[in-house]
LUMPA-600028 format. One record per residue: residue number from 1; residue in one letter; x negated, y negated, z negated of N, C-alpha, C in turn. Coordinates in nm, 2 decimals. Layout:
// residues N
+-----+------+--------+---------+--------+---------+----------+--------+--------+---------+--------+
: seq : type : n.east : n.north :   n.up : ca.east : ca.north :  ca.up : c.east : c.north :   c.up :
+-----+------+--------+---------+--------+---------+----------+--------+--------+---------+--------+
: NUM :    A :      X :       Y :      Z :       X :        Y :      Z :      X :       Y :      Z :
...
+-----+------+--------+---------+--------+---------+----------+--------+--------+---------+--------+
END
This chain:
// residues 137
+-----+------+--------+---------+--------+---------+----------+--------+--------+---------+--------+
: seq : type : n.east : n.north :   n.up : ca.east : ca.north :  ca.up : c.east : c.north :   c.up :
+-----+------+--------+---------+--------+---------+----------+--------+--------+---------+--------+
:   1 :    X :   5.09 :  -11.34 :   6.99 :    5.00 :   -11.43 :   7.06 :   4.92 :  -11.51 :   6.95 :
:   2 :    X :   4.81 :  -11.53 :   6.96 :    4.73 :   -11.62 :   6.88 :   4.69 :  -11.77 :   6.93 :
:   3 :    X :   4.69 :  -11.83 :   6.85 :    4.73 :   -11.96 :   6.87 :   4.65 :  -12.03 :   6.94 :
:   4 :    X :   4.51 :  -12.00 :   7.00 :    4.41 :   -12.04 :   7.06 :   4.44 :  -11.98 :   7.21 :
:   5 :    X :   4.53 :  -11.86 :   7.24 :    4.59 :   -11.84 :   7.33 :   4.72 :  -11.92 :   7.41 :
:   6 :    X :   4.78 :  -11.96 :   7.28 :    4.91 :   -12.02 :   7.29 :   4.86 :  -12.16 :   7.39 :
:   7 :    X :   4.76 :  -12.23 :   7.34 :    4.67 :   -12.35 :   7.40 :   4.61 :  -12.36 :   7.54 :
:   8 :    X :   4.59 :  -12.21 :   7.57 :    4.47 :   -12.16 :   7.67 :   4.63 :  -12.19 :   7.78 :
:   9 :    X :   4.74 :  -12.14 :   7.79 :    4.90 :   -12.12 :   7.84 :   4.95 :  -12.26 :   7.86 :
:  10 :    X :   4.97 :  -12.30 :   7.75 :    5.02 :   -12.38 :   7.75 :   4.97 :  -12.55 :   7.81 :
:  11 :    X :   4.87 :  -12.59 :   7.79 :    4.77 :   -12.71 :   7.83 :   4.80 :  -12.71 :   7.99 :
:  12 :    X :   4.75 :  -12.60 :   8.11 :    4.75 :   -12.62 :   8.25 :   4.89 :  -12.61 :   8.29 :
:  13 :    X :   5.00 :  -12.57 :   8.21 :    5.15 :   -12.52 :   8.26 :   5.16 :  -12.74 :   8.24 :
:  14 :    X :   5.16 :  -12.75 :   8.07 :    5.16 :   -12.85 :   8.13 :   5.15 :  -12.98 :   8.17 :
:  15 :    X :   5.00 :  -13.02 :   8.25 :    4.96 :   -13.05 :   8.34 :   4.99 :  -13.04 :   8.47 :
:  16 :    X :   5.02 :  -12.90 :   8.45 :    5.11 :   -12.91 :   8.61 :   5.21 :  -12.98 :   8.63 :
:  17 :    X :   5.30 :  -12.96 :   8.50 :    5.46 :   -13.04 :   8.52 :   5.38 :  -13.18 :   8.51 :
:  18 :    X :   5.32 :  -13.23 :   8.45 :    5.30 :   -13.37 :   8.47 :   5.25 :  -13.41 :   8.61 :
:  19 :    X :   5.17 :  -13.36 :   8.64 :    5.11 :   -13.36 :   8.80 :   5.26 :  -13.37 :   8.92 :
:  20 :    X :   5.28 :  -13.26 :   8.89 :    5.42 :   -13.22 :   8.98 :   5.53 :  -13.38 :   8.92 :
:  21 :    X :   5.58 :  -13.41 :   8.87 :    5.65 :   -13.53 :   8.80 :   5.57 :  -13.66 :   8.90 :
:  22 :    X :   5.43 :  -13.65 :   8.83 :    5.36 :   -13.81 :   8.90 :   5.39 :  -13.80 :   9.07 :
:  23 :    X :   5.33 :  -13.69 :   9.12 :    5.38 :   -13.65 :   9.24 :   5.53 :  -13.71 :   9.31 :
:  24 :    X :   5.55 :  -13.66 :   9.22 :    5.78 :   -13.71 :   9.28 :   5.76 :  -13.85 :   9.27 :
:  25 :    X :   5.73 :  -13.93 :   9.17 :    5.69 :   -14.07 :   9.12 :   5.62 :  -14.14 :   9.24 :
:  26 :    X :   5.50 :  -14.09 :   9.24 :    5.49 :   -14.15 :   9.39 :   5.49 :  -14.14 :   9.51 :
:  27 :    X :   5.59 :  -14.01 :   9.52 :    5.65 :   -14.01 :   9.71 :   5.82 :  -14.11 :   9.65 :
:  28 :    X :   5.87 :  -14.09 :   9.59 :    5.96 :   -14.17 :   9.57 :   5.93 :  -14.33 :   9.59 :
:  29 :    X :   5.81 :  -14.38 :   9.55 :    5.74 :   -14.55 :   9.56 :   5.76 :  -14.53 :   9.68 :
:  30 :    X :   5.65 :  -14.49 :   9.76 :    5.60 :   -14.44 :   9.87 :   5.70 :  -14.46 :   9.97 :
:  31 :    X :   5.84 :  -14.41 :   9.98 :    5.97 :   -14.39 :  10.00 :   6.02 :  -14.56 :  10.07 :
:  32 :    X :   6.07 :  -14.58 :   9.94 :    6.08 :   -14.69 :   9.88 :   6.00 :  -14.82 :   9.95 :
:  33 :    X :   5.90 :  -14.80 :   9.98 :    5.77 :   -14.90 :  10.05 :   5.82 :  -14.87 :  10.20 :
:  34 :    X :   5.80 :  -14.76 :  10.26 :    5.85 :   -14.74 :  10.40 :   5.98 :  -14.80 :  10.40 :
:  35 :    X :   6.04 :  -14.78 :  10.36 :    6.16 :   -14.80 :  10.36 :   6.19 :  -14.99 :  10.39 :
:  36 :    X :   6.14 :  -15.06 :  10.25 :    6.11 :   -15.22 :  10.26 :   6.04 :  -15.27 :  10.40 :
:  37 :    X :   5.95 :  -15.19 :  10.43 :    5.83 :   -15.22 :  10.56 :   5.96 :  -15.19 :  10.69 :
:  38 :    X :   5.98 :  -15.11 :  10.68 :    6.10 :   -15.10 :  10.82 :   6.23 :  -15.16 :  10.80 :
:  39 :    X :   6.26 :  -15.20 :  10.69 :    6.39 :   -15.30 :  10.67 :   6.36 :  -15.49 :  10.73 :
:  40 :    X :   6.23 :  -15.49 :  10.71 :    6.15 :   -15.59 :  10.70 :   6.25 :  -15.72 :  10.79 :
:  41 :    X :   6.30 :  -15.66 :  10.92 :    6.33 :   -15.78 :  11.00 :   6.50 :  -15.77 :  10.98 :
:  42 :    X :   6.53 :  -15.66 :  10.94 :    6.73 :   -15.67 :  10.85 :   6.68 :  -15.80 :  10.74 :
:  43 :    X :   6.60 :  -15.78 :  10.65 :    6.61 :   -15.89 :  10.58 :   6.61 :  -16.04 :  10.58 :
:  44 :    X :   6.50 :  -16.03 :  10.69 :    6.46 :   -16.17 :  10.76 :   6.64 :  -16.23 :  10.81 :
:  45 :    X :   6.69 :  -16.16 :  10.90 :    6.83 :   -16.16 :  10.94 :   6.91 :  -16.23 :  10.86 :
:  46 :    X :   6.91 :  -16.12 :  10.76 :    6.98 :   -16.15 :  10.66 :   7.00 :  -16.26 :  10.59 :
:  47 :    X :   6.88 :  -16.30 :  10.52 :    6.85 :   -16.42 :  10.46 :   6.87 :  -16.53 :  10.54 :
:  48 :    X :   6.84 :  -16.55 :  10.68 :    6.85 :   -16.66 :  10.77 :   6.98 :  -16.69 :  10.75 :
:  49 :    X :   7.07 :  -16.62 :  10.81 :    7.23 :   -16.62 :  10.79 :   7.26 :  -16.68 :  10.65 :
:  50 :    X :   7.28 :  -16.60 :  10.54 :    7.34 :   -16.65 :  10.42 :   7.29 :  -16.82 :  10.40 :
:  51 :    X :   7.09 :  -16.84 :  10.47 :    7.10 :   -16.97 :  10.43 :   7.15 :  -17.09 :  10.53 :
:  52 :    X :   7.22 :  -17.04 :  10.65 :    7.24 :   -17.11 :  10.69 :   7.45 :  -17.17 :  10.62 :
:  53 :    X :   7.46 :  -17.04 :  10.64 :    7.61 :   -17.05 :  10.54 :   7.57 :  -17.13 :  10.45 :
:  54 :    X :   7.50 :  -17.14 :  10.35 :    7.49 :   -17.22 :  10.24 :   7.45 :  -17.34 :  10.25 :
:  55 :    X :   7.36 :  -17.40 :  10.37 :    7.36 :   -17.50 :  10.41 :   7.49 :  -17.57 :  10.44 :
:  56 :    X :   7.58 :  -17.49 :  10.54 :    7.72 :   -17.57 :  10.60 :   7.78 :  -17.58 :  10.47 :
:  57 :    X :   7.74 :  -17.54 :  10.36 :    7.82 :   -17.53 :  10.24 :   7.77 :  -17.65 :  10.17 :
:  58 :    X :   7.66 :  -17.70 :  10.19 :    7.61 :   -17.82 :  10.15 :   7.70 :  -17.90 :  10.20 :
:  59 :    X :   7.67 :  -17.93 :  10.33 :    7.72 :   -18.00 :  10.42 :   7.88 :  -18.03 :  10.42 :
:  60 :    X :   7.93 :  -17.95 :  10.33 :    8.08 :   -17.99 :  10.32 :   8.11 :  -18.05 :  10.21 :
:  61 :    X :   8.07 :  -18.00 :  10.15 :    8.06 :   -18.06 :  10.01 :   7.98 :  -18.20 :   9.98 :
:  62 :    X :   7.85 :  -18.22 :  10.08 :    7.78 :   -18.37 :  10.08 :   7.93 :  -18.48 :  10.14 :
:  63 :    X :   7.99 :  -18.45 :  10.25 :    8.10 :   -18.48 :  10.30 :   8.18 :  -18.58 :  10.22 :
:  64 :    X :   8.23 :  -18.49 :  10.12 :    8.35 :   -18.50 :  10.03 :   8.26 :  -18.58 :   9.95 :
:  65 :    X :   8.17 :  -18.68 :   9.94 :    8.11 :   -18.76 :   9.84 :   8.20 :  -18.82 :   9.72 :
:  66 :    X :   8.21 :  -18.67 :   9.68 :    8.24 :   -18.66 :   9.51 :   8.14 :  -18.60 :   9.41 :
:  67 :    X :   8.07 :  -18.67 :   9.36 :    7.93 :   -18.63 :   9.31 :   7.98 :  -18.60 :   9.10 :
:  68 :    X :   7.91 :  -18.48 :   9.08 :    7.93 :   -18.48 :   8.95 :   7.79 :  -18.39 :   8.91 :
:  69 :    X :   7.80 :  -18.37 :   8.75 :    7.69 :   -18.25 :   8.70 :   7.63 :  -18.20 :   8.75 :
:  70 :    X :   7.76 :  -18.13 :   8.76 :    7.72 :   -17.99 :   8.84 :   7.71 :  -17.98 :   8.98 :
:  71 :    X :   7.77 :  -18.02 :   9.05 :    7.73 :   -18.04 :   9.19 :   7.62 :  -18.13 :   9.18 :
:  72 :    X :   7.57 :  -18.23 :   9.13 :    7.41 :   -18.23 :   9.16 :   7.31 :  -18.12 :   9.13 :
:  73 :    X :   7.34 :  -18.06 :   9.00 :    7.28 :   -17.96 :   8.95 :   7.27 :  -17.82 :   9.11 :
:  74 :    X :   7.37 :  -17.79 :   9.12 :    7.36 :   -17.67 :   9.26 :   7.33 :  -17.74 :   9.38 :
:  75 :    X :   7.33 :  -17.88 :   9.38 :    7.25 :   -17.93 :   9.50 :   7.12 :  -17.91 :   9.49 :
:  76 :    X :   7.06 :  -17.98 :   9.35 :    6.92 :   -17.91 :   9.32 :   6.86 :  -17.80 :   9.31 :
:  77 :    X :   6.92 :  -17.69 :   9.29 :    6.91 :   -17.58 :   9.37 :   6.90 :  -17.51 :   9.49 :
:  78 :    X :   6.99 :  -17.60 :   9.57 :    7.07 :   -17.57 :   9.66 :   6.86 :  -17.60 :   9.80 :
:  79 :    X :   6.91 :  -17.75 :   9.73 :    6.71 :   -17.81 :   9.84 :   6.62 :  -17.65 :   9.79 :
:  80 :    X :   6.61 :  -17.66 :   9.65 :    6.52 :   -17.58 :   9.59 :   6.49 :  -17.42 :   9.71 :
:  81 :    X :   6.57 :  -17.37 :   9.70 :    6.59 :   -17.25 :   9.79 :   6.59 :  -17.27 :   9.92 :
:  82 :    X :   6.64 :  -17.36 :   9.95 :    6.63 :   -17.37 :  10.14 :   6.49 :  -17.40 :  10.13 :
:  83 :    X :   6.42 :  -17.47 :  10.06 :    6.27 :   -17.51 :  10.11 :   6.21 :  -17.39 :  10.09 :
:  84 :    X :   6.22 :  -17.26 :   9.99 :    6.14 :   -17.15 :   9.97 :   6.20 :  -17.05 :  10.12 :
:  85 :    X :   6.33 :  -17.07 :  10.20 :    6.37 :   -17.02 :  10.28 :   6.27 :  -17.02 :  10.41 :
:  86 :    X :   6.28 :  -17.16 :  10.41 :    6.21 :   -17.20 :  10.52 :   6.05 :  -17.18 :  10.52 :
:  87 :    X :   5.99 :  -17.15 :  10.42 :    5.84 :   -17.10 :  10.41 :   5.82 :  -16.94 :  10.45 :
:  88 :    X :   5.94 :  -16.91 :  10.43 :    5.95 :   -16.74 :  10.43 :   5.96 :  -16.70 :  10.57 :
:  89 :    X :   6.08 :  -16.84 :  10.63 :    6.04 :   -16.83 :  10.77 :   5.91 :  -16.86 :  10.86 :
:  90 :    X :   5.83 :  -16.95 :  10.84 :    5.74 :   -16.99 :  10.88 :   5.64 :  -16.86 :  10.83 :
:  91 :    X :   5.63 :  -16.81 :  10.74 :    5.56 :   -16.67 :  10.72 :   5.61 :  -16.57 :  10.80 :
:  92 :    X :   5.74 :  -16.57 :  10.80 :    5.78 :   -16.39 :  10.91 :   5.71 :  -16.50 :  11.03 :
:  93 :    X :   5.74 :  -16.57 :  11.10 :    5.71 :   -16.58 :  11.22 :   5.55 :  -16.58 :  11.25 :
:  94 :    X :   5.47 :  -16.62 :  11.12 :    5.33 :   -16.58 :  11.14 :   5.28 :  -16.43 :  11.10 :
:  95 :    X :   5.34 :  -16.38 :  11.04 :    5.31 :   -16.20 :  11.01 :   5.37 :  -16.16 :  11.14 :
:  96 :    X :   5.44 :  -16.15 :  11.14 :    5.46 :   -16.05 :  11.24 :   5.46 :  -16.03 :  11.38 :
:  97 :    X :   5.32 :  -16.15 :  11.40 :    5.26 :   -16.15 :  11.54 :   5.12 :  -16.07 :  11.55 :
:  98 :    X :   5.11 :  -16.07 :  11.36 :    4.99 :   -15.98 :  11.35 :   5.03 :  -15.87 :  11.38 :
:  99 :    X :   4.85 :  -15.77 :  11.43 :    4.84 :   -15.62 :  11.43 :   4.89 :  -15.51 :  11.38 :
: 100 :    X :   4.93 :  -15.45 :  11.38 :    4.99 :   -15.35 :  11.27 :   4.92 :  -15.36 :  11.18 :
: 101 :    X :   4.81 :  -15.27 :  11.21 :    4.68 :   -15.25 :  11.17 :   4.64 :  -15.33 :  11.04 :
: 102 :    X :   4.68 :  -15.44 :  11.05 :    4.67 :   -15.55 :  10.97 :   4.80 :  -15.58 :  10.89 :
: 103 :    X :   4.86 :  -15.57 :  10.92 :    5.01 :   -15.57 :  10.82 :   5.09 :  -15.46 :  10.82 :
: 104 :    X :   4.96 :  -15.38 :  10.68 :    4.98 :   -15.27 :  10.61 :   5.13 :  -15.24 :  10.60 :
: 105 :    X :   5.18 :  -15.13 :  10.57 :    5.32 :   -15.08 :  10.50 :   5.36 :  -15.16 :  10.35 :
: 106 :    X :   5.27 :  -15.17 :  10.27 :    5.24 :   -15.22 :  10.14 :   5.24 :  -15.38 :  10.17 :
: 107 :    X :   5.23 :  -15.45 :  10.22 :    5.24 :   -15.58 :  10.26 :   5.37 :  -15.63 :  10.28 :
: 108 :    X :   5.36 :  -15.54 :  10.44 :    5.49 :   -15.58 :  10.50 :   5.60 :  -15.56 :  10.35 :
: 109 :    X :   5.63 :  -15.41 :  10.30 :    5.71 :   -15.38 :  10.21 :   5.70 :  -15.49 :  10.12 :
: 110 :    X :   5.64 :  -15.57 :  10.07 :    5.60 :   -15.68 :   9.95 :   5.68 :  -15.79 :  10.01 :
: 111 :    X :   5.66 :  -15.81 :  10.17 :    5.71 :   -15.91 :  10.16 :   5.89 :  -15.93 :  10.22 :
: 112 :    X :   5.91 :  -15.76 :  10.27 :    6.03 :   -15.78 :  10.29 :   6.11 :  -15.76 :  10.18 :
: 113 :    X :   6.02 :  -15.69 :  10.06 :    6.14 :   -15.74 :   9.91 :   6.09 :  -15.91 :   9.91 :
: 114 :    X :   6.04 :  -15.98 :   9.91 :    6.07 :   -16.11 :   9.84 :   6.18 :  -16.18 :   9.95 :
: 115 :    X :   6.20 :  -16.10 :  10.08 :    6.29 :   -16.14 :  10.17 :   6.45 :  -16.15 :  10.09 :
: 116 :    X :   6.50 :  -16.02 :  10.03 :    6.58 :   -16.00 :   9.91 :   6.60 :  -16.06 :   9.85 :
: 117 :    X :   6.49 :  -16.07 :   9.76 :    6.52 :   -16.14 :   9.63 :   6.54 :  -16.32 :   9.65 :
: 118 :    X :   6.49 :  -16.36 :   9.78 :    6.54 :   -16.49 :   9.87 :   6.71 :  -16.47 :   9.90 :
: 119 :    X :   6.75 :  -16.39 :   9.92 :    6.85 :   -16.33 :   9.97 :   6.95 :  -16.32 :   9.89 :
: 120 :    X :   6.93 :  -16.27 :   9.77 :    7.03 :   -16.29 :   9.66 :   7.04 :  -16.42 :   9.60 :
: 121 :    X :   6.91 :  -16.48 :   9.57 :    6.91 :   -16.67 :   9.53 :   7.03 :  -16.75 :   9.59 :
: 122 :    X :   7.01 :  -16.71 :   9.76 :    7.08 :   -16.82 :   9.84 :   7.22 :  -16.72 :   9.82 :
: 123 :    X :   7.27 :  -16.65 :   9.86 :    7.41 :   -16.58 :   9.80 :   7.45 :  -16.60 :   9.72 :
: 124 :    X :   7.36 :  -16.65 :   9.60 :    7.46 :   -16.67 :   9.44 :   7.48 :  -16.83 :   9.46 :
: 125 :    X :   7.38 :  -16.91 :   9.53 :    7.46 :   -17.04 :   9.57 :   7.58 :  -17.03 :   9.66 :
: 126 :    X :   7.59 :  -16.91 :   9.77 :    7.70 :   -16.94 :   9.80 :   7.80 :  -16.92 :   9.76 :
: 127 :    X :   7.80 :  -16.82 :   9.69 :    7.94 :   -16.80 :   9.62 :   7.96 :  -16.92 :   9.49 :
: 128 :    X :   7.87 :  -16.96 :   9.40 :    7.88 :   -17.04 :   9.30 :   7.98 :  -17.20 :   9.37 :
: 129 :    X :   8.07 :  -17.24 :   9.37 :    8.15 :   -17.35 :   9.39 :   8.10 :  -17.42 :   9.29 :
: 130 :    X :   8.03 :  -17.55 :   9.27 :    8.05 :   -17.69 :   9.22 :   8.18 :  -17.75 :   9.15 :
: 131 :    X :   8.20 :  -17.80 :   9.02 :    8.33 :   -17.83 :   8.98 :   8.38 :  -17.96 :   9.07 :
: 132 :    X :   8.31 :  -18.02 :   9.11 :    8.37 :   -18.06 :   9.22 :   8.46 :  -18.06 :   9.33 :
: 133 :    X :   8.34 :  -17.96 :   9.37 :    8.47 :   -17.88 :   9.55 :   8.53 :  -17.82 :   9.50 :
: 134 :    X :   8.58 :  -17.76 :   9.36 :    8.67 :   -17.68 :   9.37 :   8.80 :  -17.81 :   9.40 :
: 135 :    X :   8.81 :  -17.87 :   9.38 :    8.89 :   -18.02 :   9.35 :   8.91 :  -18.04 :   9.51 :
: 136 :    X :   8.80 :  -17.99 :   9.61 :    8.83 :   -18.05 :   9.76 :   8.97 :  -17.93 :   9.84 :
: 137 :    X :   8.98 :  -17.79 :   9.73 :    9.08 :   -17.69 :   9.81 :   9.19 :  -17.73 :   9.77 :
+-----+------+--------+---------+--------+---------+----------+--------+--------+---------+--------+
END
């Protein structure tokens, strides 16, 4: 075979494989996006719960008015996140009175990952104990 042949073979084989690849790439996103867009109101759920857990977790610990470092430090946190919670809530409850139509798959998806990523913030507060409370078991 000559080598201007080898080129002529080889260039659209591949292009194909790369075509075929981006292809998988984005029905996998694509996937992924549906997927976020219909999880949308598990997350909402989700996150409501964990922040209310971590509120009563405030609230026991405000209690025991034994203040140190670090328990101010995860208190400031602690506000930090319940205020982003509560915005998230004030957003689901205004999204999702919209049209469909209007709150795309790609949207919705966007914002039921930041639902998540809310979701793990306030969970690592609740698991995280203050050198303090550990002092209140």
């Amino acid at each position: 075979m000559k080598s201007s042949e080898f080129g002529k073979d080889f260039l659209p084989n591949a292009a194909a494989g790369t075509l075929v690849e981006t292809v998988k790439v984005v029905c996998k996103y694509a996937n992924q996006m549906i997927e976020l867009s219909k999880n949308m109101k598990r997350n909402y759920e989700t996150l409501k719960s964990e922040a209310e857990k971590l509120q009563a977790r405030r609230c026991d610990y405000q209690s025991a008015e034994r203040e140190s470092c670090s328990y101010n430090l995860w208190l400031d946190n602690v506000e930090e996140i319940l205020k982003k919670v509560e915005s998230l809530k004030m957003r689901y409850q205004n999204e999702r009175k919209l049209p469909l139509m209007k709150f795309s798959v790609m949207h919705r998806a966007g914002f039921s990952d930041q639902l998540l990523k809310a979701y793990e913030e306030v969970h690592k507060l609740v698991e995280e104990v203050p050198f303090n409370a550990r002092l209140l078991n």
